[in-house]
VEXVEX-893939 format. One record per residue: residue in three letters; x, y, z of N, C-alpha, C in turn. Coordinates in steps of 0.2 Angstrom, whole numbers, plus 5000, padded with zeros to 4 digits. Example, Ala and Ser with C-alpha at 12.3 -4.5 7.8 and 13.67 -1.06 7.14 Angstrom:
! residues 2
ALA506649725039506249785039506649845039 SER506449895035506849955036506450005039 
//
This chain:
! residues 103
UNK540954215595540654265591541154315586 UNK541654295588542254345582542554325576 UNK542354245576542554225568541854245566 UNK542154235560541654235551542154225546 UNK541754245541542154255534542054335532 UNK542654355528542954395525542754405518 UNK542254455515541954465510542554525505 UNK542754525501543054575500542954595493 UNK542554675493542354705488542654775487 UNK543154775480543654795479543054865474 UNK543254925474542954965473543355045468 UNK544055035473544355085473545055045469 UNK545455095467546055065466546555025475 UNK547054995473547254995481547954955479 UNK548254945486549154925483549154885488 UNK549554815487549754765491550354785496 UNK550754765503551054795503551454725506 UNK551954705508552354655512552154655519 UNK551954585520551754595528552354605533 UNK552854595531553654615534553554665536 UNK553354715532553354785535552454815539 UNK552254785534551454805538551454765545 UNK551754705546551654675553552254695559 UNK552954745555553254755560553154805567 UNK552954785571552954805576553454855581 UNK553954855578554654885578554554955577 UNK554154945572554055005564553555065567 UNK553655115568552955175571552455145566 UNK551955155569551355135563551455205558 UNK551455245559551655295554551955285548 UNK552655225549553255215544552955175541 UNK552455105546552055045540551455105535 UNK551155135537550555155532551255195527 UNK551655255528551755275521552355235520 UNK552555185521552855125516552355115512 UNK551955075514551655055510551155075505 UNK551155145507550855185501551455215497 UNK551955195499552455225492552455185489 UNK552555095491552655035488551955025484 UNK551355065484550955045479550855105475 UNK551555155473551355215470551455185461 UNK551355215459551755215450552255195450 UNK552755145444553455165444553555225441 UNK554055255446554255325443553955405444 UNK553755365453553155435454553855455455 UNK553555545455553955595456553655615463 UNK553955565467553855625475554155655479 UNK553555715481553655755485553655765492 UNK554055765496554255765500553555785506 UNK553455855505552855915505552155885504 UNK552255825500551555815497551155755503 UNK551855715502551655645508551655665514 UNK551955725517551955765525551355775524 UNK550755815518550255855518549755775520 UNK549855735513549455695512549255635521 UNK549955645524549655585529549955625537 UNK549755715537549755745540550155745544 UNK550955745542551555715547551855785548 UNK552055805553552555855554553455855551 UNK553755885553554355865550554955805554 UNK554755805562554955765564554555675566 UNK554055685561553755625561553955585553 UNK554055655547554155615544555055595544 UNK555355615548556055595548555955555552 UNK555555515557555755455559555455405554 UNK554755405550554555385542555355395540 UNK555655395541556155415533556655375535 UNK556955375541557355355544557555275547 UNK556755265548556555195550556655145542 UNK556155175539556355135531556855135530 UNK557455185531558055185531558255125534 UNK558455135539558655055544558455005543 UNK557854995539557754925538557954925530 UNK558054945529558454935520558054945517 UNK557354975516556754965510556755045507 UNK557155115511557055155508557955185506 UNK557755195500558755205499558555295497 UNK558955345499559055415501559655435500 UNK559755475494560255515491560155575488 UNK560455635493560555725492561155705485 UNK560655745479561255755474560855825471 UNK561355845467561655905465561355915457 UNK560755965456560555955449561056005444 UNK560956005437561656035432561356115435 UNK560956135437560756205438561056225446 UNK561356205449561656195457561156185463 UNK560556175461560156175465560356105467 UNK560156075475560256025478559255985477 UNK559455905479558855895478558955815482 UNK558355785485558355725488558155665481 UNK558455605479558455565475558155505483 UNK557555485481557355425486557155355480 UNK557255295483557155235480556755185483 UNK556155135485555755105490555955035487 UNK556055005490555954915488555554875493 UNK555154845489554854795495555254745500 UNK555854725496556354705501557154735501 UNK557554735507558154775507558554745500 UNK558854775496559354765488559654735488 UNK559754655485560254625487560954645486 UNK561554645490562254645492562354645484 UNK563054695484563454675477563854595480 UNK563754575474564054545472564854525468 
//
């Protein structure tokens, strides 16, 4: 009684994400959803740090295991740099998969 088929009526916008990451088990489920919602953002979203804790009601030490975990697998690249005005600020980068090695 559990098979069927799978009808899919597409309505809203929506974002594909890598099953490497939605099926990692390793991964809190928390790290697979906001992965994979940064992976179907714009290119060139400006995010807010304040805005993804709001948006997927993470406190501060959930969103650091989100941050961290993406970290470890190589798909979230994290860099504190220094704007012309002194204020400090976080540069982040998402890949679907970890960036290949220089060469």
């Amino acid at each position: 009684m559990d098979e069927g088929q799978l009808q899919r009526i597409i309505r809203e916008p929506f974002c594909m994400a890598p099953r490497r990451l939605l099926e990692n088990n390793k991964l809190a489920f928390s790290t697979r959803v906001v992965g994979s919602w940064l992976l179907g953002l714009p290119p060139h979203w400006k995010m807010r740090v304040k805005q993804v804790k709001h948006k997927f009601n993470l406190g501060q030490d959930a969103w650091k295991t989100v941050r961290d975990e993406l970290s470890e697998i190589g798909v979230l690249d994290c860099n504190k740099k220094q704007l012309p005005n002194g204020q400090w600020t976080w540069e982040y980068k998402i890949y679907d998969l970890p960036p290949l090695p220089d060469v």
